[in-house]
N, C-alpha and C positions, 0 to 999 in steps of 0.2 A: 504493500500500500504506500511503502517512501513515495516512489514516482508519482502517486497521483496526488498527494498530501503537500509534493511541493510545487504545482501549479499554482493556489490560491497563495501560498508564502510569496511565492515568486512574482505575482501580481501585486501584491499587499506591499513589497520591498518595492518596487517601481515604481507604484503609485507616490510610496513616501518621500521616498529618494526626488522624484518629480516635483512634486507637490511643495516639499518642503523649502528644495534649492529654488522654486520659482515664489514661493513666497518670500527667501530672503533677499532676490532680485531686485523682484517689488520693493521692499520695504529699502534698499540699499538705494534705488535711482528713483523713485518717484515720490518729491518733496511733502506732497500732500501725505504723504504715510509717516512724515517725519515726527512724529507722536511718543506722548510713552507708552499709550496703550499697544502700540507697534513694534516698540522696541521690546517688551515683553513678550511681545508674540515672537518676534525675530529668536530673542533667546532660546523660545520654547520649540521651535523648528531646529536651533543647531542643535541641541537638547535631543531630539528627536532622532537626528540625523550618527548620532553620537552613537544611542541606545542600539539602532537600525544594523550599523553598519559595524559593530561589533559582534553582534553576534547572530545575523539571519544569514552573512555570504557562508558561515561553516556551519549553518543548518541547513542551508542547500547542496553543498559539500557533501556534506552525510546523507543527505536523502539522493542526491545522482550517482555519488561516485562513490558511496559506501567506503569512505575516507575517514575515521573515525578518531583518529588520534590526535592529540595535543598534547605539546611538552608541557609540565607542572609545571616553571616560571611563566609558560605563554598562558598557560589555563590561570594563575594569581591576574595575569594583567588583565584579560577578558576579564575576570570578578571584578576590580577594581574599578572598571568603566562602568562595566553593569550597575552595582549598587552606587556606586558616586553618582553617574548621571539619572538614576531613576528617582537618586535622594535630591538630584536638582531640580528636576522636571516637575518633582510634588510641590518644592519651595516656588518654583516660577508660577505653577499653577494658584499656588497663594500670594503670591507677589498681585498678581493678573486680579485677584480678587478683592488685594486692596485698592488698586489701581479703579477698578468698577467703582469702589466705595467711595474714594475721593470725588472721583467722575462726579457722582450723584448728589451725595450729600454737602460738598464743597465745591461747586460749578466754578465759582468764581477765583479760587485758592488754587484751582486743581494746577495752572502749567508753572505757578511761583512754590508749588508743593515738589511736586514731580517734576524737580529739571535735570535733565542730561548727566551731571555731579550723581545725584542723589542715585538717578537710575544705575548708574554703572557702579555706586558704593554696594548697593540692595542687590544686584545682580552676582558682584564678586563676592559679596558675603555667603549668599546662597551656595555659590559653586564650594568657597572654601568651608561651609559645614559639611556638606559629603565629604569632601576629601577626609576633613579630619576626622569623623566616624569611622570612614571607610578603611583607614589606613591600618587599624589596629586587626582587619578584618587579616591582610594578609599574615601577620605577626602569630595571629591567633592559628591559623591554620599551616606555617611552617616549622609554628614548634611541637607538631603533633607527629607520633610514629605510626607508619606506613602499614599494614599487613595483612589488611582484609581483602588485596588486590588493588585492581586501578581501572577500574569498569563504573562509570558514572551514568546513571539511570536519567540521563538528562541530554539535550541538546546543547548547553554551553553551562559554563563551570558557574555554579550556585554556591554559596559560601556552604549551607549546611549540606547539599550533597558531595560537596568534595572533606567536607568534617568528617561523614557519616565513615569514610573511606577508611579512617582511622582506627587500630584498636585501643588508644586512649580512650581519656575521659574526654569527650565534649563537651560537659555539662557547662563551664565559659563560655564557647563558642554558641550554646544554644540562648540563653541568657542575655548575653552581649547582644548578638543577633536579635531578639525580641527588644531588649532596651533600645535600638541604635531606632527598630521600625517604629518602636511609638516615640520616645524622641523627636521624629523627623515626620515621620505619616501622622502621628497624634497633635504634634505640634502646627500643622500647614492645616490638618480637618479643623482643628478647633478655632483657628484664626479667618478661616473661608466660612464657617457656621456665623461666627460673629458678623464678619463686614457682611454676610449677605442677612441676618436677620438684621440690622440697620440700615442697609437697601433697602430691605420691604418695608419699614416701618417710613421710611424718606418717602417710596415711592408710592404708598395705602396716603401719605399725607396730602400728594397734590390733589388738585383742587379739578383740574383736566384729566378727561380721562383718556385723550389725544397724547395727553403728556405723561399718565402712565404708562401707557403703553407704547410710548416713544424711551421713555427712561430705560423700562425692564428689556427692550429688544435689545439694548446694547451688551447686557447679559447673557444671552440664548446663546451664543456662538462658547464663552466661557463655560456655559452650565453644561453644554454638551461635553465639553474637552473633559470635564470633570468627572463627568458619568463615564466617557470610556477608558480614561485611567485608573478609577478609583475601585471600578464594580470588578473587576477581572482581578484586582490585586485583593480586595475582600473574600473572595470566593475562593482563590487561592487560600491565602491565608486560613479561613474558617473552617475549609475544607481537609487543612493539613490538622488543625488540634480538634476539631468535632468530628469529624466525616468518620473514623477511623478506617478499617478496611472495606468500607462501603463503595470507597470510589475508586476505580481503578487507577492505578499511579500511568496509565496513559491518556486518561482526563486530566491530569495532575500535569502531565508534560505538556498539551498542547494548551492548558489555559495560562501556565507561564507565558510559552512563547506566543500567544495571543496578547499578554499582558505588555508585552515588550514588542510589539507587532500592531496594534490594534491602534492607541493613539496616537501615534507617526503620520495612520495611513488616514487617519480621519480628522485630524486637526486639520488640515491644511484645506482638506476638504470642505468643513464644518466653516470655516473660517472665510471662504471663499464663496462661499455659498450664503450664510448668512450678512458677511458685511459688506455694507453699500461701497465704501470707500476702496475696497480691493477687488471686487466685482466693474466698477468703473475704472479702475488701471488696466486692469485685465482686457475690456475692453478697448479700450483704446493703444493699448501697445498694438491688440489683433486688429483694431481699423488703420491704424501706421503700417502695420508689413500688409495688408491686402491694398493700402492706397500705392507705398509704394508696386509693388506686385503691379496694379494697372499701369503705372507711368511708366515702369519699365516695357512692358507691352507695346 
């Protein structure tokens, strides 16, 4: 079933790879995108682009050419990108959510709040808590001994299934691992729960209903991004300490790589489709090469 299982991967990766690089095209040459709500997206696209291309080209690998190996320092650095950039992706996605919050509730503060400085201080911050989480991840699994074999029931190296490889104790690595994801996942839910219950209460207050429903659509494109990152990484998660042997560990495989596959290929999408202002770039780049296209003619 590999060969047929990596058609939709293999679309899914194209589309993202596409998608993404042309959204930070956009956002890089057409000034009307020059925003911070922009710029946060831009981040969440390299972000994407990061997640994508570390670990879907050696799951297509494995699924065409039944190529399955990886050296242990190559398999730490595929980890290291993994959890660092998934742990950034969540921070951008709450970054994007206070950015909505300024947006609404401080119209008039919003471009002296959010300038250029600030975005890239709030941006670099985000990367550097992954890393720093992330770093003790390799520590944690180099100083463990070897000897249950080196067969990883996974498509690209997991902190806990390359743990599990071990005949030590895990019990740190599984602990740490739970700390570092509420840390970072509990910390990014609980600050997107907040600025969007003071959205609603901002946007239930106006007085138009032209104007709520102008406010919350600038939302729709964020709230999707959130649903397809958040509900794949729950269902994982919930699925590993309730499910017990209920679920097979090849649901188990393809909802990770769904989880690290899914919002790459639909942000860009989402984003594209709901906002006016990329929707009209987009156009008009494509009425620039078809005018030029007749005049060459």
């Amino acid at each position: 079933m590999h060969i047929w299982i990596s058609f939709p991967f293999c679309s899914m990766y194209v589309v993202a790879m596409v998608g993404n690089c042309g959204l930070l095209y956009l956002i890089r040459y057409e000034d009307s995108l020059h925003r911070p709500m922009y710029y946060f997206l831009a981040m969440l696209s390299l972000t994407d682009l990061v997640i994508c291309s570390s670990t879907i080209p050696k799951v297509l690998i494995i699924f065409w050419f039944h190529l399955k190996e990886i050296g242990f320092d190559e398999c730490l650095v595929q980890m290291f990108f993994v959890h660092t950039f998934t742990g950034m992706e969540s921070g951008v996605l709450m970054l994007m959510a206070l950015d909505r919050y300024v947006a609404i509730c401080y119209p008039l503060r919003y471009s002296t709040i959010l300038t250029n400085p600030v975005i890239a201080k709030v941006g670099l911050a985000t990367f550097l808590r992954g890393v720093i989480f992330v770093i003790p991840f390799t520590f944690l699994i180099k100083r463990l001994p070897y000897c249950k074999g080196n067969v990883i029931p996974h498509t690209y190296c997991d902190h806990m299934s390359v743990a599990k490889l071990s005949c030590g104790n895990v019990k740190i690595n599984a602990i740490y691992g739970l700390m570092v994801a509420l840390l970072i996942g509990g910390f990014d839910i609980l600050c997107i729960t907040i600025s969007y219950t003071m959205i609603l209460r901002a946007v239930v207050s106006l007085s138009s209903a032209d104007a709520r429903q102008k406010a919350f659509s600038t939302c729709t494109a964020h709230i999707c991004a959130i649903v397809f990152s958040y509900s794949p990484a729950f269902f994982s998660f919930f699925s590993h300490r309730f499910g017990g042997h209920t679920i097979p560990p090849s649901c188990h495989i393809i909802v990770a790589n769904i989880y690290l596959l899914l919002p790459p290929t639909m942000n860009p999408v989402v984003y594209g489709v709901k906002t006016k202002q990329i929707r009209d770039s987009v156009l008009q780049i494509l009425s620039g090469i078809k005018d030029t296209k007749s005049h060459s003619i």
